[in-house]
C-alpha positions in Angstrom: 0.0 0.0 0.0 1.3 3.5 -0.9 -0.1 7.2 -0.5 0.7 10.2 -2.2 0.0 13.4 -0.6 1.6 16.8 -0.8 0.0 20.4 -1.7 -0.5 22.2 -4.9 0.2 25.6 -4.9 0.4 27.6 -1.9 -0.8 27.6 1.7 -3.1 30.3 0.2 -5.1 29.5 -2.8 -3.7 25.9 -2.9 -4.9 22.7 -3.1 -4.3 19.6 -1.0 -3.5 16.1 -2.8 -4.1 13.1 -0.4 -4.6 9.5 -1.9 -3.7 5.9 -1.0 -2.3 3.3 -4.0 -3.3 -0.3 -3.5 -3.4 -3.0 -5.8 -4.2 -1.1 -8.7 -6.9 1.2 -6.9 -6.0 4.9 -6.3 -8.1 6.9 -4.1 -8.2 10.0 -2.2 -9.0 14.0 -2.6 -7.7 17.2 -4.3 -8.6 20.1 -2.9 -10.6 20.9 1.0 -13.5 19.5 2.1 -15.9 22.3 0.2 -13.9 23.2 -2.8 -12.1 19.7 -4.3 -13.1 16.3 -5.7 -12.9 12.6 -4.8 -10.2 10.7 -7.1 -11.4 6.8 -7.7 -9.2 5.6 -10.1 -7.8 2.0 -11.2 -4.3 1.5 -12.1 -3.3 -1.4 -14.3 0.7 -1.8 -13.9 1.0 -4.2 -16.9 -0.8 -2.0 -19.6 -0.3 1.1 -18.0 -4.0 2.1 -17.9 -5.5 4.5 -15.7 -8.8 5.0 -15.4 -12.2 6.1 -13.3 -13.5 9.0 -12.2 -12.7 12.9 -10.6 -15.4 13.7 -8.7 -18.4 12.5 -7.9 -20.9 10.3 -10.4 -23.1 14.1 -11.8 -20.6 16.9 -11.6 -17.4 14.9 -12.0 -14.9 14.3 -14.9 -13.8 11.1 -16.5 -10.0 9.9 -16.5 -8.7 7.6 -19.1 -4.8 8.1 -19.7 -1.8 5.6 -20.1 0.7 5.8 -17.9 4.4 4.0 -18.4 7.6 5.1 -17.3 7.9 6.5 -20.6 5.0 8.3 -20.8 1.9 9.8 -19.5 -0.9 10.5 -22.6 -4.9 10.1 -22.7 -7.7 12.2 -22.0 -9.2 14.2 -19.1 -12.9 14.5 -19.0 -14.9 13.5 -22.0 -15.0 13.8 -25.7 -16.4 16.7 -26.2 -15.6 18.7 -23.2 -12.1 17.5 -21.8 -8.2 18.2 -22.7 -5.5 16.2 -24.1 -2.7 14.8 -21.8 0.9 14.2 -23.3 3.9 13.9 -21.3 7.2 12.4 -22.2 9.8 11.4 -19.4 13.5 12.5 -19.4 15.7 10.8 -17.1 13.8 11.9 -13.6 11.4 14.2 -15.5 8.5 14.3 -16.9 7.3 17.7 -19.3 4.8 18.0 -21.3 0.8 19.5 -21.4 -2.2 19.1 -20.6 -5.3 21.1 -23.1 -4.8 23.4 -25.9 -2.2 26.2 -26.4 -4.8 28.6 -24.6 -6.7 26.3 -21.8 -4.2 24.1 -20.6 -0.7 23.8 -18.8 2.3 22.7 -19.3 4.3 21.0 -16.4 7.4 20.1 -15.8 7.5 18.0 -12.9 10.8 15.9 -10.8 11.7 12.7 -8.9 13.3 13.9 -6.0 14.1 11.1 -4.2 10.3 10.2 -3.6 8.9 13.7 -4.0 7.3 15.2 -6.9 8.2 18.5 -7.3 8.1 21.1 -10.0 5.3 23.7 -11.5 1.8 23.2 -13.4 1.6 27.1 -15.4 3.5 29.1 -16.6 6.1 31.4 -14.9 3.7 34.3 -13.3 0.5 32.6 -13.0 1.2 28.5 -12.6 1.3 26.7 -9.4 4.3 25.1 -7.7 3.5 21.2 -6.4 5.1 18.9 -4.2 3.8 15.6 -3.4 5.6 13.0 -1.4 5.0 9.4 -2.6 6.2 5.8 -1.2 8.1 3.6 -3.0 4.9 1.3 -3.7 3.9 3.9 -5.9 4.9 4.1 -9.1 7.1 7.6 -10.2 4.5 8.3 -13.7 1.2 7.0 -11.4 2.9 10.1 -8.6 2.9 12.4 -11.7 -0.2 11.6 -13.4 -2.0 12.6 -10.2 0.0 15.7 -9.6 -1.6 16.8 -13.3 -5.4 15.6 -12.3 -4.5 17.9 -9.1 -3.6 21.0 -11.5 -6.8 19.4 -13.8 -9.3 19.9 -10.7 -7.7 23.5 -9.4 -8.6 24.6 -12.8 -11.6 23.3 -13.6 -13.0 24.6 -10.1 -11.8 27.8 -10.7 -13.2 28.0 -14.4 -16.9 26.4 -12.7 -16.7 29.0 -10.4 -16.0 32.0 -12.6 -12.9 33.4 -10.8 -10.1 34.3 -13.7 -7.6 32.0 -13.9 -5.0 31.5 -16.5 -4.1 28.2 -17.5 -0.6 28.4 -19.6 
């Protein structure tokens, strides 16, 4: 059994990440107990598929990416209304984006020794993240939920109509 947990952002304006990893199942919260979403995702470790659900079963968004060592690509809520994920590892980091040029993020995120660090945004208005994960859990699975933490600050902030920018 693992757990990832850590903060996105700031102690102001930021969002907590707590989940547990356990044969295959990842579950947990982004964000507070008002403003954030449950995570219920299944991992599989031999085709790399993640899958399930941010949020709850109405007002919730779909996950379906593939997650390898390699890389981290799929899709973030559904056809119609969701954004791309692509994300290419280099040595200890992955970079890459998640949405279009003009709603989405790019992140570049670390291994440090069992810590995820590094920023979702760009340089003035992006959010710093650090999330401490176990050695049960996989480095891409520790990544793949630091960007569905950057996905759900986002797409709170854009349901709630406070500006945001997402590059």
């Amino acid at each position: 059994m693992g757990r990832v947990s850590g903060r996105l952002g700031g102690d102001i304006g930021g969002f907590d990440v707590v989940c547990e990893y356990a044969d295959g199942s990842v579950q947990g919260r982004i964000g507070g107990m008002i403003r954030g979403g449950d995570m219920d995702l299944s991992y599989d470790p031999e085709t790399g598929v993640l899958t399930g659900r941010l949020g709850g079963p109405l007002i919730g968004k779909d996950v379906d990416l593939v997650c390898t060592a390699e890389r981290i690509e799929g899709r973030l809520g559904g056809a119609v209304i969701g954004v791309d994920v692509s994300l290419v590892r280099d040595g200890e980091t992955f970079t890459g984006r998640s949405g279009g040029d003009v709603i989405g993020f790019g992140a570049v995120l670390t291994n440090q020794g069992g810590l995820v660090t590094g920023r979702t945004g760009g340089e003035l208005l992006g959010k710093d993240i650090s999330l401490g994960f176990n050695p049960d859990v996989p480095f891409h699975v520790a990544v793949a939920i630091a960007v569905l933490a950057r996905y759900t600050y986002d797409e709170l902030h854009r349901s709630s109509g406070a500006a945001s920018s997402h590059r």
